[in-house]
HTML snippet that shows the backbone in 3Dmol.js (N, CA, C, O; Angstrom):
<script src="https://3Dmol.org/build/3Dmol-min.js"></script>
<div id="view" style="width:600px;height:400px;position:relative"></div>
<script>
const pdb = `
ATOM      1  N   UNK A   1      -5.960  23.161  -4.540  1.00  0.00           N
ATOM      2  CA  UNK A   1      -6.008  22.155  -3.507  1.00  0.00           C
ATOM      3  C   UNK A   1      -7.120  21.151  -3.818  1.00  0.00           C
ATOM      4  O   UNK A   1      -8.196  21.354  -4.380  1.00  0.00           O
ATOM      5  N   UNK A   2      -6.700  20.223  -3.408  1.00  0.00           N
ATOM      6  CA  UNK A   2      -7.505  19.166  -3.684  1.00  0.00           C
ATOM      7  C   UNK A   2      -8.696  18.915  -2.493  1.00  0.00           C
ATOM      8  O   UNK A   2      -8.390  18.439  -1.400  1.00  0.00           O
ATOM      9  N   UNK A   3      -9.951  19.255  -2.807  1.00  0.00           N
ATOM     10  CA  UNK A   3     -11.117  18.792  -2.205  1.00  0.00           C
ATOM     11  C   UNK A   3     -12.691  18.342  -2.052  1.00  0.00           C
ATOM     12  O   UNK A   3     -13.350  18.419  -3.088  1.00  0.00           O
ATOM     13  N   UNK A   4     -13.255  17.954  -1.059  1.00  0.00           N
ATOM     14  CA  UNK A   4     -14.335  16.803  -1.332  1.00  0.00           C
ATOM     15  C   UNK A   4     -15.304  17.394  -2.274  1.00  0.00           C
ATOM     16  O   UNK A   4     -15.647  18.570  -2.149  1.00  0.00           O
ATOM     17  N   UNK A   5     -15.650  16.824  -2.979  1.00  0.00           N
ATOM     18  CA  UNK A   5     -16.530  17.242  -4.210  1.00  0.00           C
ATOM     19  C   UNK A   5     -15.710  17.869  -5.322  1.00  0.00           C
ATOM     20  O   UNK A   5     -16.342  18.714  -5.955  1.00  0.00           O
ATOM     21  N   UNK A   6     -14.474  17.670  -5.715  1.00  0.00           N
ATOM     22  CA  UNK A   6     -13.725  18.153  -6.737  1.00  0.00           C
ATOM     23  C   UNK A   6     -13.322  16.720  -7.758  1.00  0.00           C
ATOM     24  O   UNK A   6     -13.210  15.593  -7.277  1.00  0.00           O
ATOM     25  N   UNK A   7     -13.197  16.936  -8.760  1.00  0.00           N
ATOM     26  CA  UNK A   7     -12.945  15.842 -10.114  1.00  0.00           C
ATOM     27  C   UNK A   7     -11.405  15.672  -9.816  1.00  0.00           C
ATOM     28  O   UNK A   7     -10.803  16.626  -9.324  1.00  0.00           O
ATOM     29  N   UNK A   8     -10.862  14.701 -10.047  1.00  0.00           N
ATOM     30  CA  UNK A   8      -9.139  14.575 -10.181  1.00  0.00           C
ATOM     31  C   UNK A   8      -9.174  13.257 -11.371  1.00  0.00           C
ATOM     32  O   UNK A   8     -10.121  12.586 -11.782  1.00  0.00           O
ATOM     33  N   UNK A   9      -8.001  13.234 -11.639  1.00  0.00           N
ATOM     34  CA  UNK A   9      -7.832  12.112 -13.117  1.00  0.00           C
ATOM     35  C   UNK A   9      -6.935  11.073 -12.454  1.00  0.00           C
ATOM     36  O   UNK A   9      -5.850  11.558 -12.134  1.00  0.00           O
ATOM     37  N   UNK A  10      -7.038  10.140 -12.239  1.00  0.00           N
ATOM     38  CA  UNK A  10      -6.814   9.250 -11.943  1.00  0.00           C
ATOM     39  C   UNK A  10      -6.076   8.301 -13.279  1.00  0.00           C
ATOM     40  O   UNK A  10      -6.635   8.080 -14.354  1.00  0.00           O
ATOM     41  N   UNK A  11      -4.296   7.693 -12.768  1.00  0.00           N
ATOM     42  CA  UNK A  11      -3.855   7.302 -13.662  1.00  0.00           C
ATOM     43  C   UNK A  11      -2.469   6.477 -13.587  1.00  0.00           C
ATOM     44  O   UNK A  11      -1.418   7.117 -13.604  1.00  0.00           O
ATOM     45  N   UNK A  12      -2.452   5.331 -13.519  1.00  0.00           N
ATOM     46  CA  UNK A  12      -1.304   4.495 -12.811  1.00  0.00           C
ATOM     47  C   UNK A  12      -0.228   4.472 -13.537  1.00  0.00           C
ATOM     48  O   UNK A  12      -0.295   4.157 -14.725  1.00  0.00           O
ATOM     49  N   UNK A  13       0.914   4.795 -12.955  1.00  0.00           N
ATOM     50  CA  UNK A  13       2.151   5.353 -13.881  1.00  0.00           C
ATOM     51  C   UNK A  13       2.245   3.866 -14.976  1.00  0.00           C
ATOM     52  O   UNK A  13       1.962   2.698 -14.710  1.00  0.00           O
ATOM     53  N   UNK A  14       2.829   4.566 -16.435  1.00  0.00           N
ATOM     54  CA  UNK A  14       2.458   3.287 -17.023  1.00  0.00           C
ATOM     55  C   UNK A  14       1.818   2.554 -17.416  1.00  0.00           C
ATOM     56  O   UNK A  14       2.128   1.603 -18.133  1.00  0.00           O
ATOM     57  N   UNK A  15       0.494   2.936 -16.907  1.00  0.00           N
ATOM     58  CA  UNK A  15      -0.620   2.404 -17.103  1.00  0.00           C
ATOM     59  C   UNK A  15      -1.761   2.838 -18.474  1.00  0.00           C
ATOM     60  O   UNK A  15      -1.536   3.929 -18.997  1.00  0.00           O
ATOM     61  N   UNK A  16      -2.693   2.185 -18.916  1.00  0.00           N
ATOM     62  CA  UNK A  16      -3.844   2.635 -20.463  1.00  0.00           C
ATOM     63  C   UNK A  16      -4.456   3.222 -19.546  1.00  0.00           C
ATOM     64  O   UNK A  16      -4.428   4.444 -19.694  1.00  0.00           O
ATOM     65  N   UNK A  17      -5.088   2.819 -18.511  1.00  0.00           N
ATOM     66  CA  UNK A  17      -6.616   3.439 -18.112  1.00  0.00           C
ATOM     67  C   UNK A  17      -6.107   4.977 -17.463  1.00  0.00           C
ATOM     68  O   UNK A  17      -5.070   5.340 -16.909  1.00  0.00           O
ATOM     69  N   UNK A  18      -7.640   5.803 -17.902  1.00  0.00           N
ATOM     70  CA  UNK A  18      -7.286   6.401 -17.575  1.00  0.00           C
ATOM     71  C   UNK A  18      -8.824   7.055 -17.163  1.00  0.00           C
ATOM     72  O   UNK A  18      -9.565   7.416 -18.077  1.00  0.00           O
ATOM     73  N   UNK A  19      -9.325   7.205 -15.492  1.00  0.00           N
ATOM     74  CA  UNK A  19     -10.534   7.667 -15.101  1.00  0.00           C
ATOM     75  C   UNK A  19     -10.349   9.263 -14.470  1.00  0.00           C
ATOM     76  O   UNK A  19      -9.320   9.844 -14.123  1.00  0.00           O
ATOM     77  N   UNK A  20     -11.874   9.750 -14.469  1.00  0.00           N
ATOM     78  CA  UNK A  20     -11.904  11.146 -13.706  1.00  0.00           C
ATOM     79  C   UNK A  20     -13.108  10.436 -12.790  1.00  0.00           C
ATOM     80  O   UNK A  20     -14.104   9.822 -13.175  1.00  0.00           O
ATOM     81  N   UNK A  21     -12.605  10.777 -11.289  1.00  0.00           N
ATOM     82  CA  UNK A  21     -13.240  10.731 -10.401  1.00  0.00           C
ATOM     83  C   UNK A  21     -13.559  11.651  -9.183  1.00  0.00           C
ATOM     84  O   UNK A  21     -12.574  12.092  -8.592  1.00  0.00           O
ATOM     85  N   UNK A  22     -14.745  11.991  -8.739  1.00  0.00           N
ATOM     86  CA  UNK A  22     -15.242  12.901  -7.822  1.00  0.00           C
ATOM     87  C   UNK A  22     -14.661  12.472  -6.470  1.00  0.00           C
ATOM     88  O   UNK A  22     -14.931  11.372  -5.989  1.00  0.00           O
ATOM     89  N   UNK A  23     -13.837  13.382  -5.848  1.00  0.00           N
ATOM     90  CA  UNK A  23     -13.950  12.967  -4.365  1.00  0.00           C
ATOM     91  C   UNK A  23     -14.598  13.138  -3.509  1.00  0.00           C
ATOM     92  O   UNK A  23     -15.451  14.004  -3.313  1.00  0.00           O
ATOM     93  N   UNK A  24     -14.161  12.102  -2.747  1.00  0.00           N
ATOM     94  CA  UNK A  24     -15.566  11.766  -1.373  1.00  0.00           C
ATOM     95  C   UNK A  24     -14.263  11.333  -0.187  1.00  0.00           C
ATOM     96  O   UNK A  24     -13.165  10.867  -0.493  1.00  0.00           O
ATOM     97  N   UNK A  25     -14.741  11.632   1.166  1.00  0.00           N
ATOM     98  CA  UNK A  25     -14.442  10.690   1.622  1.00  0.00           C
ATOM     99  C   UNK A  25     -14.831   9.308   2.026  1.00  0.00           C
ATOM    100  O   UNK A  25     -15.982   8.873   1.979  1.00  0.00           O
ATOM    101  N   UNK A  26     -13.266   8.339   2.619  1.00  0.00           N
ATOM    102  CA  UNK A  26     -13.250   6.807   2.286  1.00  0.00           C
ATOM    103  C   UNK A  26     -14.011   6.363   1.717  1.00  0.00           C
ATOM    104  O   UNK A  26     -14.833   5.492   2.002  1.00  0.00           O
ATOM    105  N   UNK A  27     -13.696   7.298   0.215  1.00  0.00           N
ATOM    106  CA  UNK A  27     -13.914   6.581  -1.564  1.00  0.00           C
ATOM    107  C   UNK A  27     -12.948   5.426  -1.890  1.00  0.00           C
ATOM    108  O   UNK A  27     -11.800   5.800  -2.130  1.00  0.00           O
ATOM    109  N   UNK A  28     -13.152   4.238  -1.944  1.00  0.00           N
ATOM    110  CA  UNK A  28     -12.262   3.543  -3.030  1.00  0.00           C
ATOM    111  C   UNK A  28     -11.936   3.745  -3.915  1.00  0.00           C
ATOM    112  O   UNK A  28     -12.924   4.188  -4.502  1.00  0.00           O
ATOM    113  N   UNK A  29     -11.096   3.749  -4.592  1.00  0.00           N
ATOM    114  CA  UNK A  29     -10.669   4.045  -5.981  1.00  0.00           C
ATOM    115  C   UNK A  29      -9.778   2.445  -6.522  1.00  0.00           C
ATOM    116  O   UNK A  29      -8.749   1.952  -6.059  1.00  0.00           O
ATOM    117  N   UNK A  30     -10.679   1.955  -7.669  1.00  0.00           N
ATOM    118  CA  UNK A  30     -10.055   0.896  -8.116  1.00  0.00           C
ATOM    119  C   UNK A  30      -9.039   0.846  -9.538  1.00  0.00           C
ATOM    120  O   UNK A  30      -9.832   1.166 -10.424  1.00  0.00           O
ATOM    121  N   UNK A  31      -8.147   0.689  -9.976  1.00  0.00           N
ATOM    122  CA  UNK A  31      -7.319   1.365 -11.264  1.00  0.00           C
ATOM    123  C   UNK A  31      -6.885   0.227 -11.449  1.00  0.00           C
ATOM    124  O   UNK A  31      -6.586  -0.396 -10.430  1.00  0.00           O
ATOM    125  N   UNK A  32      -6.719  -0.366 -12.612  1.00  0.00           N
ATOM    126  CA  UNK A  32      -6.016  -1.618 -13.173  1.00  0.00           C
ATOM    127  C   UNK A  32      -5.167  -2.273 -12.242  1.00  0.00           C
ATOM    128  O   UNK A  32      -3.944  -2.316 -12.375  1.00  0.00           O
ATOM    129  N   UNK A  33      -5.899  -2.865 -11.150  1.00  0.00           N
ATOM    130  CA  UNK A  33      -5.741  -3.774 -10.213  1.00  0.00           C
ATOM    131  C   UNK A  33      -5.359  -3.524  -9.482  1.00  0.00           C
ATOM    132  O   UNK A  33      -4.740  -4.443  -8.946  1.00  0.00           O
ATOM    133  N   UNK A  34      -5.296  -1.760  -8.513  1.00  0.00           N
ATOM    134  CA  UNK A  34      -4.724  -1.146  -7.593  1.00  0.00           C
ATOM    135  C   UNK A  34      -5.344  -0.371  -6.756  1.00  0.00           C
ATOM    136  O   UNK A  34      -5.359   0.846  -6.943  1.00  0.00           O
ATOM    137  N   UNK A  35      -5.917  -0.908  -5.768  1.00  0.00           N
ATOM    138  CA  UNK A  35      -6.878  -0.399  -4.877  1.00  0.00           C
ATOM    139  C   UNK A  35      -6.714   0.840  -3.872  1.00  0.00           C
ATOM    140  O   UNK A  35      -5.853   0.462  -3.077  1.00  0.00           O
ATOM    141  N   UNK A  36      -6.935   1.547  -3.678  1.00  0.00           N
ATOM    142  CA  UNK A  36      -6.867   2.692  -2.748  1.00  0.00           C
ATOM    143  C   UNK A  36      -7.862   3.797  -2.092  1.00  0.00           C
ATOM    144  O   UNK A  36      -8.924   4.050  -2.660  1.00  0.00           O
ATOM    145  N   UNK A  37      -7.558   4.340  -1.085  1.00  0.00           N
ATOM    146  CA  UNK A  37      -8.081   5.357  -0.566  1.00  0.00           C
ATOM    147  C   UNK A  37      -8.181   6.535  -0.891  1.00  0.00           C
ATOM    148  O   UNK A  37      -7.008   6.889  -0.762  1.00  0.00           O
ATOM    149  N   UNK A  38      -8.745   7.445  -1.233  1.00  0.00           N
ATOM    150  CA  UNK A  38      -8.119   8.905  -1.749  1.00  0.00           C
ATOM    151  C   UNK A  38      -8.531   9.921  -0.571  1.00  0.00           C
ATOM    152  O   UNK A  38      -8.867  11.071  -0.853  1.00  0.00           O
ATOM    153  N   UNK A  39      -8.499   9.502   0.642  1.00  0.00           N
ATOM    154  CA  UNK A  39      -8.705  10.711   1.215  1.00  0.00           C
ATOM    155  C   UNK A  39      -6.994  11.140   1.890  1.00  0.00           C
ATOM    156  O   UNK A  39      -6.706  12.229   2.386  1.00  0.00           O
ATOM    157  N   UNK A  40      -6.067   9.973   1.729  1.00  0.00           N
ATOM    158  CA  UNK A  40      -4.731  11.178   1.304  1.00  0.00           C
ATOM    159  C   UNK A  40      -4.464  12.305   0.626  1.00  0.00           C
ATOM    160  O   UNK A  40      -3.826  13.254   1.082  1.00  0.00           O
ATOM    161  N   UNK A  41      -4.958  12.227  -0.515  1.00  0.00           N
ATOM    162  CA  UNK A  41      -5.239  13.483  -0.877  1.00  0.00           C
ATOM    163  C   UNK A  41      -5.501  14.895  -1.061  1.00  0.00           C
ATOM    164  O   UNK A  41      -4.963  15.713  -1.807  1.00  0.00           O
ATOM    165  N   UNK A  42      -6.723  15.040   0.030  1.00  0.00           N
ATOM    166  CA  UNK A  42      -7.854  15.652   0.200  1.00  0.00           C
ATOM    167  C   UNK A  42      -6.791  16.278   1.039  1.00  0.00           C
ATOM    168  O   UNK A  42      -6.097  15.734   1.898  1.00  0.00           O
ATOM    169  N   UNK A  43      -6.785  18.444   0.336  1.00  0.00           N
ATOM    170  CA  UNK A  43      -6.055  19.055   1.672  1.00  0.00           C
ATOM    171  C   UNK A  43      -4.870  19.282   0.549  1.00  0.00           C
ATOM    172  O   UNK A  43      -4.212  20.319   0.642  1.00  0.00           O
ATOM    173  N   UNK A  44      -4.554  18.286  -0.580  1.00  0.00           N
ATOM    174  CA  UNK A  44      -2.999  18.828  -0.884  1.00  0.00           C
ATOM    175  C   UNK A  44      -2.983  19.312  -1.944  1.00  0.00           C
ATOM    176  O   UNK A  44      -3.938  18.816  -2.542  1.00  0.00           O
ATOM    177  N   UNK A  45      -2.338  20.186  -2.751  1.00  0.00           N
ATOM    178  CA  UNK A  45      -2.061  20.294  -4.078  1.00  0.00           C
ATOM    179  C   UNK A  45      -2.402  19.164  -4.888  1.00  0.00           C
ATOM    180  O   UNK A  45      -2.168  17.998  -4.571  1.00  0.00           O
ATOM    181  N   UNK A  46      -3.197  19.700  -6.388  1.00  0.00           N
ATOM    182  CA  UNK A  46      -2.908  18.383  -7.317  1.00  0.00           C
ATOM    183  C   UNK A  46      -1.505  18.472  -7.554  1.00  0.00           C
ATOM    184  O   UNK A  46      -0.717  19.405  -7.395  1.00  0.00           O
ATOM    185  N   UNK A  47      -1.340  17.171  -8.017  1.00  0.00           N
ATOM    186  CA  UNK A  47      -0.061  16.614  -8.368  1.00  0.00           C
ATOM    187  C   UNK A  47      -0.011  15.011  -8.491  1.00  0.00           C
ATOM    188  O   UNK A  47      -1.144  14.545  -8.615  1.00  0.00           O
ATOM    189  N   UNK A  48       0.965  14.096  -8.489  1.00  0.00           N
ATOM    190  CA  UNK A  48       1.665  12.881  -8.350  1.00  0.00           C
ATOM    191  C   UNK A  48       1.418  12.231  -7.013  1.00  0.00           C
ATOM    192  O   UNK A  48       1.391  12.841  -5.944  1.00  0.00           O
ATOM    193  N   UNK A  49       1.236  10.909  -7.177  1.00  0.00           N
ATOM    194  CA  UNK A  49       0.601  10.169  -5.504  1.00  0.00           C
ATOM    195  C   UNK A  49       1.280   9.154  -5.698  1.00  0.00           C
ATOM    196  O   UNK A  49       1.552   8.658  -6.792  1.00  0.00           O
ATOM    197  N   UNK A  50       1.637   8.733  -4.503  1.00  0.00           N
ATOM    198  CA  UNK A  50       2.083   7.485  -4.690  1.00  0.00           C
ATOM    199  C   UNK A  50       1.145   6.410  -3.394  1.00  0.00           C
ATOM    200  O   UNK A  50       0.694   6.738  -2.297  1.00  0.00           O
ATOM    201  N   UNK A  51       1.131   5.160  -4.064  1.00  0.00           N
ATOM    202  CA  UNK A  51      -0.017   4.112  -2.956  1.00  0.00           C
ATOM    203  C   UNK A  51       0.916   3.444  -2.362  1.00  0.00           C
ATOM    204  O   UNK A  51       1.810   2.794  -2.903  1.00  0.00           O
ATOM    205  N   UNK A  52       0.709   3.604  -1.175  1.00  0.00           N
ATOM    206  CA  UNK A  52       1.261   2.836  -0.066  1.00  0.00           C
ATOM    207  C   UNK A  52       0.716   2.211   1.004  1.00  0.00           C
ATOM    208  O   UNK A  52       0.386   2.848   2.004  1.00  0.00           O
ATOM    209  N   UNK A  53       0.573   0.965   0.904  1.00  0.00           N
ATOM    210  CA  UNK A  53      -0.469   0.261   1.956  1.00  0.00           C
ATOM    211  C   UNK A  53      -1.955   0.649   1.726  1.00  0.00           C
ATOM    212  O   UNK A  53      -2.572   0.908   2.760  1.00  0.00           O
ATOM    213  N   UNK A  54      -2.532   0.722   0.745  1.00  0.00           N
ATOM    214  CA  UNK A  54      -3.587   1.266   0.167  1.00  0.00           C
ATOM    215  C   UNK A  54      -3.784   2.528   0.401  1.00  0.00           C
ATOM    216  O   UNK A  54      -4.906   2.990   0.194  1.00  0.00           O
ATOM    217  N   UNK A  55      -2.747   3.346   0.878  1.00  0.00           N
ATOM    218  CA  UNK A  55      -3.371   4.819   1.399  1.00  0.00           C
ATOM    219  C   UNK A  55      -2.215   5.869   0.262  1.00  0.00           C
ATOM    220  O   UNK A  55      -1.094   5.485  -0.072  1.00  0.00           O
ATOM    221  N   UNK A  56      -2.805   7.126  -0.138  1.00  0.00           N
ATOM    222  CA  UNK A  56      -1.987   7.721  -1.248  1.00  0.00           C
ATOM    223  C   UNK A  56      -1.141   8.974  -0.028  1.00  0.00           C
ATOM    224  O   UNK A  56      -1.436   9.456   1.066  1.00  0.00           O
ATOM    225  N   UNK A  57      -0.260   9.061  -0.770  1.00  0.00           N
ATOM    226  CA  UNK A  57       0.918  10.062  -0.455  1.00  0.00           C
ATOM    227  C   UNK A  57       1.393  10.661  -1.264  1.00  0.00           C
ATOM    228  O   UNK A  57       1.610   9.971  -2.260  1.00  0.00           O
ATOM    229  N   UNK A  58       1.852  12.235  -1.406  1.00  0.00           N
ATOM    230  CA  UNK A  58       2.767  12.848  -2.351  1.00  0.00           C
ATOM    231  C   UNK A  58       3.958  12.343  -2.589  1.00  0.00           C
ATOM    232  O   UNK A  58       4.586  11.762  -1.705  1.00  0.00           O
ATOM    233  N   UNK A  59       4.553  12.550  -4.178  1.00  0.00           N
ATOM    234  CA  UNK A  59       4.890  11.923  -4.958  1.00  0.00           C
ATOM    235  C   UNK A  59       6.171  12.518  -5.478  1.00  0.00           C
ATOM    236  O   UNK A  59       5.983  13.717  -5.685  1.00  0.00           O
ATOM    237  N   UNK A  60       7.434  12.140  -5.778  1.00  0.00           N
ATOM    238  CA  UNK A  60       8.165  12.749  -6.755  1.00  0.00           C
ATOM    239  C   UNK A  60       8.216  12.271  -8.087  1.00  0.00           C
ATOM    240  O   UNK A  60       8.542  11.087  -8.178  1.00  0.00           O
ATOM    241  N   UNK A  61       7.928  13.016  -9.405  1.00  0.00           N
ATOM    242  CA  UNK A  61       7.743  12.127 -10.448  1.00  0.00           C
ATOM    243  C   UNK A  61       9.085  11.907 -10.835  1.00  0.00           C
ATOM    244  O   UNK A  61       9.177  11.880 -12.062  1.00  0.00           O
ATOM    245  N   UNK A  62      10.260  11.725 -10.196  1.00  0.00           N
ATOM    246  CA  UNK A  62      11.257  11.438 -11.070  1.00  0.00           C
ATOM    247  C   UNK A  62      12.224   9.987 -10.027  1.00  0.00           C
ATOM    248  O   UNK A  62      13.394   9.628 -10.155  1.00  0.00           O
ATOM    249  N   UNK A  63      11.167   9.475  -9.078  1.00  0.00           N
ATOM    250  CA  UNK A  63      11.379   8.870  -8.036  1.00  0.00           C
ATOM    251  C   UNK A  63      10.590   7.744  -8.520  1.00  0.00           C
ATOM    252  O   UNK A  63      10.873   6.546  -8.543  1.00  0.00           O
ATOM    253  N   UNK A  64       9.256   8.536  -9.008  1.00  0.00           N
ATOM    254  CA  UNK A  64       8.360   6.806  -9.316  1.00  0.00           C
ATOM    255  C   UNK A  64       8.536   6.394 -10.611  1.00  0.00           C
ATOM    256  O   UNK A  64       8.065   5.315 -10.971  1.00  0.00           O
ATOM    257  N   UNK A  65       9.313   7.291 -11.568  1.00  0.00           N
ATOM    258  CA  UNK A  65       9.180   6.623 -12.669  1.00  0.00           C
ATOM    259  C   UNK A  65      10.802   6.204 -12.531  1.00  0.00           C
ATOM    260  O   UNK A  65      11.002   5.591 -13.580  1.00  0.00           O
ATOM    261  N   UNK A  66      11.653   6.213 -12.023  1.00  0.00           N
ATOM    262  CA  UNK A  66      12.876   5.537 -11.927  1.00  0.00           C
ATOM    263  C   UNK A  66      12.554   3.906 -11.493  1.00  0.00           C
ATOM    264  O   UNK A  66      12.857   2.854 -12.056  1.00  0.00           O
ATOM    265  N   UNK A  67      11.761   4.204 -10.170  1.00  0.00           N
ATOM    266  CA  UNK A  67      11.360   2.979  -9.927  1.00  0.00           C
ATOM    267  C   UNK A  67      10.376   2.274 -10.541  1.00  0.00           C
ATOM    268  O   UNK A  67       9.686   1.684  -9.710  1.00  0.00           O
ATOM    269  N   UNK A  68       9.987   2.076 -11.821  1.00  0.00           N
ATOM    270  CA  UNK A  68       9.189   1.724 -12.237  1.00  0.00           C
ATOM    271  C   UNK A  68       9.613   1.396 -13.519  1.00  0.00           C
ATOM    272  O   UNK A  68       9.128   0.398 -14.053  1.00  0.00           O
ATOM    273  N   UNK A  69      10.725   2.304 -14.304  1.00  0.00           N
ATOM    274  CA  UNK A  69      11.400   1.402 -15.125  1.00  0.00           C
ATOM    275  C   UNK A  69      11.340   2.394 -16.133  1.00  0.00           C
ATOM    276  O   UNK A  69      12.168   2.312 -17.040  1.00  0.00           O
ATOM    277  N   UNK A  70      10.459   3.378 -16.147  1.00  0.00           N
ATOM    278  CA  UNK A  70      10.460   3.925 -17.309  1.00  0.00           C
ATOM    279  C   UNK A  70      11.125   5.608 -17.398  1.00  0.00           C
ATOM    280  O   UNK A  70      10.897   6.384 -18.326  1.00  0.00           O
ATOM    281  N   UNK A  71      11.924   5.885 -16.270  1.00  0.00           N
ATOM    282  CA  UNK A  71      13.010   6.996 -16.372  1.00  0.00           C
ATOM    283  C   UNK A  71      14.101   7.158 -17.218  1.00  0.00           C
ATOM    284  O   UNK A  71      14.655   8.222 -17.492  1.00  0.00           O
ATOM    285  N   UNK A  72      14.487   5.614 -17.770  1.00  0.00           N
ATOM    286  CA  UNK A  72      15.898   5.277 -17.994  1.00  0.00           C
ATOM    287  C   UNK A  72      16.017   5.111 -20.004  1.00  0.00           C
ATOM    288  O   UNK A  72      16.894   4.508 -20.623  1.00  0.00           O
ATOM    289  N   UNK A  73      14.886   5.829 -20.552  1.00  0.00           N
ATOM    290  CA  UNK A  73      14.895   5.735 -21.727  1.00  0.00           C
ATOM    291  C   UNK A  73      15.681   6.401 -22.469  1.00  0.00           C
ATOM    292  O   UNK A  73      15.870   5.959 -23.602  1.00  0.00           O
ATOM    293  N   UNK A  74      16.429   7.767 -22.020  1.00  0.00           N
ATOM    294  CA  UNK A  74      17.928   7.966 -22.531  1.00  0.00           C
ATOM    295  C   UNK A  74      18.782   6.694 -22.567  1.00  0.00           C
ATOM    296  O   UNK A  74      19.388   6.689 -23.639  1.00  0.00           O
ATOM    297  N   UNK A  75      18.998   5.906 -22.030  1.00  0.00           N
ATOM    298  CA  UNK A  75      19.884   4.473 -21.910  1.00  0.00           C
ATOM    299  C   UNK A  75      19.543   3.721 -22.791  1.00  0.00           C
ATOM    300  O   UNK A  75      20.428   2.919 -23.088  1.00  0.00           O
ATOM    301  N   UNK A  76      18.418   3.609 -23.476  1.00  0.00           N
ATOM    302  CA  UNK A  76      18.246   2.460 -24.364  1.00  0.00           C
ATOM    303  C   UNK A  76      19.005   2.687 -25.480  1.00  0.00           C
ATOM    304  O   UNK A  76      19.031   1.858 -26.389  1.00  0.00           O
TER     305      UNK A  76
END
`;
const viewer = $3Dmol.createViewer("view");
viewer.addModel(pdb, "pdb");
viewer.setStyle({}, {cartoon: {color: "spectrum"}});
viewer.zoomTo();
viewer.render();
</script>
């Protein structure tokens, strides 16, 4: 479970960067131009998040990478 004072890796689907950050609560977290909250988090399993309205939510990884473009690489 994910909680305050624990490391998580931080990493935008698709994305180079790639940070480890300590949680806190209402920590910002800034990622190649994508701002958020991480105290969604805090309380759940690690896993996949998705940002919504700056606030994170659990994730299906076969949901965000469809929508994002990069599921469909059998097709090419």
């Amino acid at each position: 479970m994910i909680t305050v004072g624990c490391h998580v890796v931080v990493q935008k689907v698709g994305g180079e960067h790639i940070r480890v950050c300590q949680v806190a609560r209402k920590q910002g977290i800034l990622i190649e131009k994508l701002r958020f909250i991480i105290d969604g988090a805090i309380g759940k399993p690690f896993g996949l998040f998705e940002v919504k309205a700056g606030q994170l939510s659990p994730a299906d990884a076969e949901t965000l990478l469809k929508a994002d473009g990069f599921g469909d690489i059998g097709s090419v």
